[in-house]
Every structure is written in structure tokens, then in C-alpha cells.
C-alpha positions in Angstrom: 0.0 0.0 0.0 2.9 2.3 0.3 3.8 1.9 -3.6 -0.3 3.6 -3.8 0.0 6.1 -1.5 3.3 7.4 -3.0 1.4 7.3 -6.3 -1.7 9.3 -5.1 0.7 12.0 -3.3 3.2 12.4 -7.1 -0.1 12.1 -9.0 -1.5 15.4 -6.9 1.7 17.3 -7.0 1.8 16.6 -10.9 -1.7 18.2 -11.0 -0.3 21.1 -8.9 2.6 22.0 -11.0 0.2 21.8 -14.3 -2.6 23.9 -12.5 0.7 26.3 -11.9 2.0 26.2 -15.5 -1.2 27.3 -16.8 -1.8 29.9 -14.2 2.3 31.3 -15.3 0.9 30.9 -18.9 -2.4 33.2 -18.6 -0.3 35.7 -17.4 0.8 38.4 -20.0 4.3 38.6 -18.8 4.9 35.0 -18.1 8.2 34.6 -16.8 9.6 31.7 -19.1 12.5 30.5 -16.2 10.4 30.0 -14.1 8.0 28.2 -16.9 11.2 25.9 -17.5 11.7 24.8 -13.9 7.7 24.1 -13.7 7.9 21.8 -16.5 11.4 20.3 -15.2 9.7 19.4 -11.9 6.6 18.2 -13.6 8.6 16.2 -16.1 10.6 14.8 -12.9 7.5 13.9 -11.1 5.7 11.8 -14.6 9.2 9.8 -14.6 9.0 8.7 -11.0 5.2 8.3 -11.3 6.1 6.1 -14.4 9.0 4.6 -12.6 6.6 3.1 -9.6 4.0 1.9 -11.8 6.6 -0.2 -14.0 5.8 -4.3 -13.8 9.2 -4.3 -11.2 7.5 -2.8 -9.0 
């Protein structure tokens, strides 16, 4: 059950940092570094996400 809670808790922060890249993006004056280290986290999040539900595991 831990492997599912992990899961639950990097599936809500990836939904956080997309809710925050679109907020960034609806903003006239989106600052693009900090647009870059949004999607960097994001991306970093989907790999672990991916990496826990692999067969392995």
C-alpha cells in the first residue's frame, strides 16, 4: 500500500505544478525560467510516477 500512496501524493503534486503552469501561462508577462523549472519538476515527477507503476515494482 505504500507503492499507492506514493502514487496518489506524485499524481496530486503533478496536478499542482500543471494547474501552476497554466496559471504562469495566462499571465501576459509569463516569466519563461520560471516556466522551464515548472515543467522540469513536472517532467521529474511523470518519470518517478512512471517509474513506480513499472511491472518491477
Amino acid at each position: 500500500m505504500a507503492i499507492d500512496a506514493r502514487l496518489r501524493e506524485l499524481n496530486a503534486r503533478h496536478r499542482s505544478l500543471e494547474q501552476a503552469i497554466e496559471d504562469e501561462l495566462s499571465h501576459p508577462g509569463a516569466d519563461s525560467l520560471h516556466l522551464v523549472e515548472l515543467k522540469r519538476r513536472k517532467l521529474r515527477l511523470k518519470e518517478e510516477i512512471e517509474g513506480l507503476r513499472s511491472p518491477a515494482h
